[in-house]
BABA-455990 format. One record per residue (C-alpha): residue number from 0; residue in one letter; x, y, z. Coordinates in nm, 2 decimals, always signed. Layout:
% BABA-455990
(rec NUM,"A",(X,Y,Z))
...
This chain:
% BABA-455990
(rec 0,"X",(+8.97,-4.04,+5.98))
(rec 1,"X",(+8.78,-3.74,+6.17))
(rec 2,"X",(+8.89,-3.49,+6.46))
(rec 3,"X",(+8.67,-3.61,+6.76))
(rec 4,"X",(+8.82,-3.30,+6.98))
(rec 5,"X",(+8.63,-3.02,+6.76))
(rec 6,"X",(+8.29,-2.88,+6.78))
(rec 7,"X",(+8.04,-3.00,+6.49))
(rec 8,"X",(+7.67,-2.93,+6.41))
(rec 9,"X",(+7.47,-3.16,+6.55))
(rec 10,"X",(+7.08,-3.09,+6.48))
(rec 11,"X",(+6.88,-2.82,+6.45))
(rec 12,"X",(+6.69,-2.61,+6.78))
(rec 13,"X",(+6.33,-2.74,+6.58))
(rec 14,"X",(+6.49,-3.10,+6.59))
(rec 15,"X",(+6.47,-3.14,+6.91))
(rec 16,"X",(+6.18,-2.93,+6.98))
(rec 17,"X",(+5.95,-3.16,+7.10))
(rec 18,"X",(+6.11,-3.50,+7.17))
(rec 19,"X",(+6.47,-3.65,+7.18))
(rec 20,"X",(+6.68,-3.72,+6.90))
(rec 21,"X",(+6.92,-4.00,+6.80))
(rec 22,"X",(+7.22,-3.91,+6.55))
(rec 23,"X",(+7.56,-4.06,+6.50))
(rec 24,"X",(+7.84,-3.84,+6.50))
(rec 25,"X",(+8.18,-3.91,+6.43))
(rec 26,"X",(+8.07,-4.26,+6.49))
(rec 27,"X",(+7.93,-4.18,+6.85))
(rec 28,"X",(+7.55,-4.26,+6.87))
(rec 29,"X",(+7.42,-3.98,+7.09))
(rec 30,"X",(+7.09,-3.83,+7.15))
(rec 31,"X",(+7.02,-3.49,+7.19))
(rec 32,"X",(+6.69,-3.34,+7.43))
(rec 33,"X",(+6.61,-3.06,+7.58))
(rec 34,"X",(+6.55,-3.09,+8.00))
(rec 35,"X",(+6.45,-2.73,+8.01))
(rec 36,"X",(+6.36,-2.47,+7.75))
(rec 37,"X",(+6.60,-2.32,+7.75))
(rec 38,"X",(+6.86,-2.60,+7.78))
(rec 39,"X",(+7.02,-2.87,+7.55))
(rec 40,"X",(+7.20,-3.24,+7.63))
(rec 41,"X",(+7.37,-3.48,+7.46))
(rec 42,"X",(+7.40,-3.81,+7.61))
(rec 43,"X",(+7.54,-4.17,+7.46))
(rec 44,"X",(+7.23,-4.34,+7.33))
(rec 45,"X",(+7.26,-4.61,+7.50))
(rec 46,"X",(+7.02,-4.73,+7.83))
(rec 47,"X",(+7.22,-4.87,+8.10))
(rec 48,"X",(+6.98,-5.16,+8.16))
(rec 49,"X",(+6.93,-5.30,+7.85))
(rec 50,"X",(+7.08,-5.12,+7.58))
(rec 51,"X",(+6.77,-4.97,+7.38))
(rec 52,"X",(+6.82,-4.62,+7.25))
(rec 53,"X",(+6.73,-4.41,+7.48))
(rec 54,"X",(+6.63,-4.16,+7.12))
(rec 55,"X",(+6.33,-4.39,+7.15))
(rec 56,"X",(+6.22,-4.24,+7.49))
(rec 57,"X",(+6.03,-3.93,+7.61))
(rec 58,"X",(+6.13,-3.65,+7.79))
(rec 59,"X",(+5.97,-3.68,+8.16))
(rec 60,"X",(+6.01,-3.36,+8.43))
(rec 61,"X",(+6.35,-3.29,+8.25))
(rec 62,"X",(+6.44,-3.64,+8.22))
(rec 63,"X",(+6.51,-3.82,+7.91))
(rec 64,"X",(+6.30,-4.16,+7.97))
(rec 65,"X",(+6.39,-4.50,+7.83))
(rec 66,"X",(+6.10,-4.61,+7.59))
(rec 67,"X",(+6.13,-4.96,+7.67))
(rec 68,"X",(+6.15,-4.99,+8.06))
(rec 69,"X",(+6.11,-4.63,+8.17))
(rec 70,"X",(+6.42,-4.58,+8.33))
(rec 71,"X",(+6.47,-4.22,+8.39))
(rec 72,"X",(+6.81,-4.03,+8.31))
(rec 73,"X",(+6.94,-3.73,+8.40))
(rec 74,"X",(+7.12,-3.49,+8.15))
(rec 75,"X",(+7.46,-3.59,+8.36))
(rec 76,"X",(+7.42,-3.94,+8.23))
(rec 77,"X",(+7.30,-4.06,+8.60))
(rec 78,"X",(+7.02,-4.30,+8.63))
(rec 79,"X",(+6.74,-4.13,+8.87))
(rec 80,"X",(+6.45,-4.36,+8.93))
(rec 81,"X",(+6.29,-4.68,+8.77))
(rec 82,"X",(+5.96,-4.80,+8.87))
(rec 83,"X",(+5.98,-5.05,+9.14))
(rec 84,"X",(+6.33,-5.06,+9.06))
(rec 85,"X",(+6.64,-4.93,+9.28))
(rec 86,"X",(+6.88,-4.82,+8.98))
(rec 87,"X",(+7.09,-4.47,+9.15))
(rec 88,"X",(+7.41,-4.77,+9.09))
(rec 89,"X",(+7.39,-4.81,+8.78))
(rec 90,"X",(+7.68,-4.64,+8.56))
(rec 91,"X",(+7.62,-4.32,+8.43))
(rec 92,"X",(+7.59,-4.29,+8.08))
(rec 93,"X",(+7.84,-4.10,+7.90))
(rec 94,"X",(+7.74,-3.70,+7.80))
(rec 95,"X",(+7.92,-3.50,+7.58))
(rec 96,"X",(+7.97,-3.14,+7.58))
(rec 97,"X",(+7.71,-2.96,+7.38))
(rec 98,"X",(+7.60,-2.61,+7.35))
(rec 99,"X",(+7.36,-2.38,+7.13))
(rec 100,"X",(+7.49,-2.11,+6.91))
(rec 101,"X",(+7.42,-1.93,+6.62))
(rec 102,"X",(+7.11,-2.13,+6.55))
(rec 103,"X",(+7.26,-2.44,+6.58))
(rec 104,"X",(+7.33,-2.73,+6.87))
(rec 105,"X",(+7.71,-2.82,+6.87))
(rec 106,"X",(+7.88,-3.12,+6.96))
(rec 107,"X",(+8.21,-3.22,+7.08))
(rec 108,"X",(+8.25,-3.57,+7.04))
(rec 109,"X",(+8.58,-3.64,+7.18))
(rec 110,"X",(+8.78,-3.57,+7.50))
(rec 111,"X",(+8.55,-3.37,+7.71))
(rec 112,"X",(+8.80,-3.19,+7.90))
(rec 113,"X",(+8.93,-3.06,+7.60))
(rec 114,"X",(+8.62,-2.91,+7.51))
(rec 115,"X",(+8.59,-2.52,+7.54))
(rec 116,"X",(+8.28,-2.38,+7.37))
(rec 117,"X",(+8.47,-2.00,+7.34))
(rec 118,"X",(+8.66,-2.21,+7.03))
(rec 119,"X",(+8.33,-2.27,+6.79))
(rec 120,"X",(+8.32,-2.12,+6.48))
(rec 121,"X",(+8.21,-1.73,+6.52))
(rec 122,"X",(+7.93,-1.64,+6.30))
(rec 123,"X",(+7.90,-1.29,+6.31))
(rec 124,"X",(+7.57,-1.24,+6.05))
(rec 125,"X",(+7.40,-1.55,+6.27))
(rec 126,"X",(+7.27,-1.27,+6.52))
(rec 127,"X",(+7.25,-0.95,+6.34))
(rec 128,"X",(+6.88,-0.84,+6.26))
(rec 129,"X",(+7.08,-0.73,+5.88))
(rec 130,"X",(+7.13,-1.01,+5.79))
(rec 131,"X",(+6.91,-1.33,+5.70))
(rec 132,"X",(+6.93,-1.72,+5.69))
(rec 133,"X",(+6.77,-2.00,+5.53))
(rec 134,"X",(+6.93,-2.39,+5.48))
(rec 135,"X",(+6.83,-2.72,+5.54))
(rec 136,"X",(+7.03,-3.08,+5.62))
(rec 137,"X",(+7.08,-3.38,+5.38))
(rec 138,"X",(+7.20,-3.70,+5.50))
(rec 139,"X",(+7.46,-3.80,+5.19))
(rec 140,"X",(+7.69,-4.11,+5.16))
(rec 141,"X",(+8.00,-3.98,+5.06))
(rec 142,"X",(+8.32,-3.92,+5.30))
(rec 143,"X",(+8.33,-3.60,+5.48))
(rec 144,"X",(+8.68,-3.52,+5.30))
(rec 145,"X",(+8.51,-3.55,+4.99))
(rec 146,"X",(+8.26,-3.31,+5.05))
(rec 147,"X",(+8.52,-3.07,+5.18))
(rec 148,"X",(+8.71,-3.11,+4.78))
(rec 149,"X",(+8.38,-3.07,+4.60))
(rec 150,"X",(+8.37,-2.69,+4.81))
(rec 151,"X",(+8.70,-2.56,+4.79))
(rec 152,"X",(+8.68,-2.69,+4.42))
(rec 153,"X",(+8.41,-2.47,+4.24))
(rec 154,"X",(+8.51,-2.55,+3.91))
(rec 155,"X",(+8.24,-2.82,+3.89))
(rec 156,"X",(+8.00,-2.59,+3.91))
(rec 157,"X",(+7.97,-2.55,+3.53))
(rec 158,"X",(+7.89,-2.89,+3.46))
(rec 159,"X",(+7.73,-3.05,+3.78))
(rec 160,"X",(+7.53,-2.68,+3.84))
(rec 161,"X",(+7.49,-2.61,+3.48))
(rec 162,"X",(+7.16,-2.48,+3.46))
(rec 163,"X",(+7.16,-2.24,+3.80))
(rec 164,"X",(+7.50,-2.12,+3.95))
(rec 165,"X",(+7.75,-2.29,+3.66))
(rec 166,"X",(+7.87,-2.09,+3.37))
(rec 167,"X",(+8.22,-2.15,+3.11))
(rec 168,"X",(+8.40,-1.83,+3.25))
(rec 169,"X",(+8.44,-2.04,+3.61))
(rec 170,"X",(+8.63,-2.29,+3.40))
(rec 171,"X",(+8.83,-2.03,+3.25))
(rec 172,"X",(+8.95,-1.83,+3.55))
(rec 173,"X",(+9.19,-1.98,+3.74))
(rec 174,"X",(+9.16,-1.93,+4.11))
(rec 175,"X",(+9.39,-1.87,+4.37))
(rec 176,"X",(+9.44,-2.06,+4.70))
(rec 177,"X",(+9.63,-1.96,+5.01))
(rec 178,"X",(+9.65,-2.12,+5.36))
(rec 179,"X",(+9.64,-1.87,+5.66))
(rec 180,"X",(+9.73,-2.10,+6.00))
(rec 181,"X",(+9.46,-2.36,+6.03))
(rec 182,"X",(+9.23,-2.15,+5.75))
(rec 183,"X",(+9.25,-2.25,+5.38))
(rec 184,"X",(+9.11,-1.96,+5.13))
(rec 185,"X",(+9.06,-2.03,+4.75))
(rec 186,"X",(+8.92,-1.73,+4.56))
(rec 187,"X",(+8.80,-1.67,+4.21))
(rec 188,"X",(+8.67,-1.37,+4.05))
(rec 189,"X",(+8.54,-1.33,+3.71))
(rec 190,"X",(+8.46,-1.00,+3.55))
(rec 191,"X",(+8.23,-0.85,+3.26))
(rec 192,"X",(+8.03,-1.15,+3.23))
(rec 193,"X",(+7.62,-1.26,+3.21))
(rec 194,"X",(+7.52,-1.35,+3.52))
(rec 195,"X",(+7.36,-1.75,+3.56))
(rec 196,"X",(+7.00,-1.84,+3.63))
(rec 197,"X",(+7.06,-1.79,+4.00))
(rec 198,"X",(+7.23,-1.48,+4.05))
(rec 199,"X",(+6.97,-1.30,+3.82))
(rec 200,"X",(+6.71,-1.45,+4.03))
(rec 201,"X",(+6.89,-1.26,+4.32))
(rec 202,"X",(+7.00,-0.98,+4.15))
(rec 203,"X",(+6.63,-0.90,+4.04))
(rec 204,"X",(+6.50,-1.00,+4.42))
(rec 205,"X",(+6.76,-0.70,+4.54))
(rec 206,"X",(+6.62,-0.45,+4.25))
(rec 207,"X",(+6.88,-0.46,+4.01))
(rec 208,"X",(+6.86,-0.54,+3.63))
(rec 209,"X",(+6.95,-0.90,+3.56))
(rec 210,"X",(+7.00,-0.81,+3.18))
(rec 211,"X",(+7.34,-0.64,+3.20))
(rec 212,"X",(+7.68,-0.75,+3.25))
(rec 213,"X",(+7.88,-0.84,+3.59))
(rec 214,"X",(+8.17,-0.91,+3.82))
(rec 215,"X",(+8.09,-1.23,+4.00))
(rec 216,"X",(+8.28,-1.37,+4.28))
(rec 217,"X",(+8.37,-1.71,+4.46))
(rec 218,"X",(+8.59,-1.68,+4.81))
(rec 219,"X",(+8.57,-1.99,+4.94))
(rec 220,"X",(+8.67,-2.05,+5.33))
(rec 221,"X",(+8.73,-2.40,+5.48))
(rec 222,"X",(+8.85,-2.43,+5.88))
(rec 223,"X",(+8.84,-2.75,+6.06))
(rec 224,"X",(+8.73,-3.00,+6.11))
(rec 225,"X",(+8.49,-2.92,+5.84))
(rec 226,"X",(+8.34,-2.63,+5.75))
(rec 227,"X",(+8.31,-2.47,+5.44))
(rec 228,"X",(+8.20,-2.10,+5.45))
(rec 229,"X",(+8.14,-1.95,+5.06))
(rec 230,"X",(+8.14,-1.58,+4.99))
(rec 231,"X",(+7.92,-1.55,+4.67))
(rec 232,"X",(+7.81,-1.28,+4.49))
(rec 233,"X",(+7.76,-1.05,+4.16))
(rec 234,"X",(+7.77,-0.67,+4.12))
(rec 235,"X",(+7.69,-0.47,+3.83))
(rec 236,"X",(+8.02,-0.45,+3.62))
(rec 237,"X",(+8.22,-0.14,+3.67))
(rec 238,"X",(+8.07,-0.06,+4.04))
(rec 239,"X",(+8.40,-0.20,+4.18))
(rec 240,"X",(+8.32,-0.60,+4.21))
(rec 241,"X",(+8.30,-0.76,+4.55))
(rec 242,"X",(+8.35,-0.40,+4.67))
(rec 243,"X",(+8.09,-0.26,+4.52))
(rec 244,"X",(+7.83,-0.06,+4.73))
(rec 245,"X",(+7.54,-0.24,+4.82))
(rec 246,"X",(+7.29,-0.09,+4.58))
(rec 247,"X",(+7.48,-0.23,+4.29))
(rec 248,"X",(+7.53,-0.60,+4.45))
(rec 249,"X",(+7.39,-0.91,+4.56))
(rec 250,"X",(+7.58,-1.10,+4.76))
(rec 251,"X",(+7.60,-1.35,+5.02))
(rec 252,"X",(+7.76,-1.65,+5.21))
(rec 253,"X",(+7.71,-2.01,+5.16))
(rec 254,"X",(+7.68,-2.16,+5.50))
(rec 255,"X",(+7.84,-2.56,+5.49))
(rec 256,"X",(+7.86,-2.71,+5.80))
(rec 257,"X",(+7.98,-3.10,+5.70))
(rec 258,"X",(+7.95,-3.36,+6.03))
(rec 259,"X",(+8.09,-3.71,+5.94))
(rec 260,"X",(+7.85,-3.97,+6.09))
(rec 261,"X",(+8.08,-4.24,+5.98))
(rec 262,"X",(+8.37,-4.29,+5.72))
(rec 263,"X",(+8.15,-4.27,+5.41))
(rec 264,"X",(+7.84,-4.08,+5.55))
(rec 265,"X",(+7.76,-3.72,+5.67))
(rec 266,"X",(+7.52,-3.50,+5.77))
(rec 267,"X",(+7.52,-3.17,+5.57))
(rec 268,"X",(+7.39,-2.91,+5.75))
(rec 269,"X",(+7.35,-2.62,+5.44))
(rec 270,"X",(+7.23,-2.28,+5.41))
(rec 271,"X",(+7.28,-1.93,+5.30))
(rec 272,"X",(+7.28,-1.62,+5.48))
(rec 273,"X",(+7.20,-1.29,+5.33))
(rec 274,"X",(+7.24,-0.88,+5.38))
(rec 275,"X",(+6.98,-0.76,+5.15))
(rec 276,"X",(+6.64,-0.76,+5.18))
(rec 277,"X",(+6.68,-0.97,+5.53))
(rec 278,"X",(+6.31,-0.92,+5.63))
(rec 279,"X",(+6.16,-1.08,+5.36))
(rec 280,"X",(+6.08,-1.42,+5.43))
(rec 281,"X",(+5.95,-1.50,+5.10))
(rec 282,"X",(+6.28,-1.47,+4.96))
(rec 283,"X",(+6.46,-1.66,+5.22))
(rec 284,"X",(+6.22,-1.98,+5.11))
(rec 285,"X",(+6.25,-1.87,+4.73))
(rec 286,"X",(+6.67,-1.89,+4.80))
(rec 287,"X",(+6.63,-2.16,+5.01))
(rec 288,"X",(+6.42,-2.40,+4.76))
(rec 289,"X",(+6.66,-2.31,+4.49))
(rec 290,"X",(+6.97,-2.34,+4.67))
(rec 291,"X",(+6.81,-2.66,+4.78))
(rec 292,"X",(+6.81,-2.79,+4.44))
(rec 293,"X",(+7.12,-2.70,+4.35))
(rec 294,"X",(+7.31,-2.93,+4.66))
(rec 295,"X",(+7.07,-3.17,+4.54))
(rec 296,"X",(+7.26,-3.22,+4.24))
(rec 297,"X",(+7.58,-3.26,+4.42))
(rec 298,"X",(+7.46,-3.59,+4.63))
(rec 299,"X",(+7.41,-3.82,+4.33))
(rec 300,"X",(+7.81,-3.75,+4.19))
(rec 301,"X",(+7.92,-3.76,+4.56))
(rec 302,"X",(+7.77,-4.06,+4.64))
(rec 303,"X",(+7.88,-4.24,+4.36))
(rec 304,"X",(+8.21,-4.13,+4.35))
(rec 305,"X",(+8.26,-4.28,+4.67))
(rec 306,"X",(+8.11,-4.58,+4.53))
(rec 307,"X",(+8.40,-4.60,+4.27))
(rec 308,"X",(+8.64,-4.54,+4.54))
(rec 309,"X",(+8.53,-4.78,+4.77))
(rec 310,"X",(+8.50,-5.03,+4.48))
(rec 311,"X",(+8.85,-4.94,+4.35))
(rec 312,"X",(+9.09,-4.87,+4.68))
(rec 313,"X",(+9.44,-4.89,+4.48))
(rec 314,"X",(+9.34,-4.66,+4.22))
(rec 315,"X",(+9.57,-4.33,+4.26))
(rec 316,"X",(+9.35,-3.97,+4.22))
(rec 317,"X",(+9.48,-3.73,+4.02))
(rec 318,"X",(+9.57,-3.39,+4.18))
(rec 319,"X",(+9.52,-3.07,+3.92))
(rec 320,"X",(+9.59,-2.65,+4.03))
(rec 321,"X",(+9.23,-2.66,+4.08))
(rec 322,"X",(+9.24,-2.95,+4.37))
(rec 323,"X",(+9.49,-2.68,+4.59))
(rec 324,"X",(+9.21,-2.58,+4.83))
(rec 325,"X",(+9.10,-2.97,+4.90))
(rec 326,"X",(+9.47,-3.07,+4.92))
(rec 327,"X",(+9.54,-2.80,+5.16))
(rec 328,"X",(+9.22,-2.84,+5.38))
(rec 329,"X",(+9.34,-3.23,+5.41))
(rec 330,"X",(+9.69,-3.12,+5.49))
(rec 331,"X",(+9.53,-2.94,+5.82))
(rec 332,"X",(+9.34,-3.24,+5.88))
(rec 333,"X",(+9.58,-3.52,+5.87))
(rec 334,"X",(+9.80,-3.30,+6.12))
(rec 335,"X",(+9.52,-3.21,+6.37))
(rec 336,"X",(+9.45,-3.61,+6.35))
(rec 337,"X",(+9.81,-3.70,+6.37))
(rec 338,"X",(+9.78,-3.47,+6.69))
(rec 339,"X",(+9.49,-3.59,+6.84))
(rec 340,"X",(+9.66,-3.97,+6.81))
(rec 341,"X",(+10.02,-3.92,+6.98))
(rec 342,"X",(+9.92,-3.91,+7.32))
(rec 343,"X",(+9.72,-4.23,+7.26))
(rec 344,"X",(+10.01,-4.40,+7.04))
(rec 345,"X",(+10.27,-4.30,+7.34))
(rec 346,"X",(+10.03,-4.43,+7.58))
(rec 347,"X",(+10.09,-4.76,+7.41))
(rec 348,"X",(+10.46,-4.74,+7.41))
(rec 349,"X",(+10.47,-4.67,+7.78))
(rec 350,"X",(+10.27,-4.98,+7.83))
């Protein structure tokens, strides 16, 4: 129930710094290597000779080598040499389309002809020296979809995030929730109020007084096939809210980059990217540790939750005003999946 012909985070440039790694994507096992420094390659993790993951291996003269024989692949998927062995027949392992970006190796796990790197997700902060980022992954066993509802959906923030980023006024002011082509936008903005543990956290790491009132903001942006991009932020009340000047602010985007390994487990790739104070790096860990601990708390109700729906499949979910942004996003989905089948399903017919 995922788009394969999309481009989704894979890893990490430090994951694959120093040897190969093996992650399922989409329900692809692939491993990911570098044969150059300054290159990156994703091929299925799978040795043609006897099936061990070629994840296990070691990178030899920009080949990945097979841990278990030592059969040495090229980043095409060809088999180039095998001690004692003639193997330049053997079938060429599959590769996939990967490229590095923004601080991040992409995937596309689908149709590789399809595949054009000029469509993955523009980050315009990810290269500009004003700007700064910190995030980290967690592997969490929950549906990608659900993931996607629990980030369009802020509202649980005052009870799941009740002691850092949650607060009553989010419960009562309603948000709004448009769809712009294949981009779904649910906003909420709350004014005159205390700030939360966090934000005074942030406002006192920009300078500002965390003891006085403020307008906070939630804009939350989901395009497929799954990410979630959050603009966050408080300003000192009266200073003109998410336009405020930036001596009266402090805000920022929260980076979610959701890759479905299978139907009921991702990797979350999470983060948050920052224009003030960007070359500080003691406040990038401080925001990341905290923001750390904060997603934290979202894994246990995700993960059970898909326990309850796996356990009850016939049960009906209730949809509320504040479920608009995840019904949307899913709308987008199911038609981009519905896409991605019909040439397959007329295939079949023709047969």
């Amino acid at each position: 129930m995922y788009p394969k012909n999309a481009w989704y985070v894979a890893c990490t440039p430090d994951e694959i710094a120093d040897k190969p790694l093996g992650r399922t994507i989409c329900g692809e096992k692939i491993v990911f290597y570098r044969p150059a420094p300054d290159q990156v390659a994703a091929l299925d993790d799978f040795c043609p000779h006897r099936g061990a993951p070629l994840s296990l291996g070691t990178v030899c003269e920009g080949h990945l080598q097979c841990g278990y024989h030592g059969l040495r692949v090229e980043c095409t998927g060809k088999s180039v040499s095998m001690p004692g062995q003639r193997v330049q027949g053997f079938p060429k392992a599959r590769s996939f389309p990967v490229v590095e970006r923004y601080g991040f190796i992409w995937v596309w796990p689908g149709d590789a002809d399809k595949a054009d790197p000029a469509t993955i997700h523009h980050l315009p902060w990810a290269n500009n020296p004003e700007w700064a980022y910190g995030g980290g992954l967690y592997h969490i066993a929950c549906d990608y979809r659900l993931m996607i509802d629990n980030l369009m959906d802020l509202t649980h923030e005052t009870y799941v995030h009740s002691t850092s980023i949650g607060q009553k006024e989010i419960d009562e002011v309603p948000c709004k929730t448009r769809v712009e082509g294949d981009e779904v936008i649910t906003s909420r903005f709350m004014e005159g109020i205390e700030a939360p543990p966090f934000w005074k956290m942030a406002l006192r790491m920009n300078g500002l007084p965390d003891d006085q009132l403020v307008d906070r903001w939630q804009i939350c942006h989901f395009t497929p096939p799954s990410h979630v991009l959050i603009e966050v932020g408080v300003a000192l009340a009266g200073h003109g809210g998410y336009n405020a000047p930036a001596d009266k602010k402090a805000s920022s985007i929260v980076v979610d980059f959701i890759t479905p390994e299978t139907e009921t487990s991702i990797h979350y790739f999470w983060g948050m990217a920052r224009n003030f104070k960007p070359q500080d790096p003691s406040l990038t860990t401080q925001i990341r540790d905290g923001q750390g601990k904060i997603f934290a708390e979202d894994q246990q109700m995700l993960e059970l939750q898909q326990e309850n729906l796996l356990r009850y499949p016939d049960r009906k979910l209730l949809m509320l005003n504040i479920d608009a942004g995840g019904v949307q996003s899913r709308k987008i989905l199911d038609r981009l999946l519905a896409a991605e089948r019909a040439p397959a399903a007329a295939q079949a017919v023709a047969a």
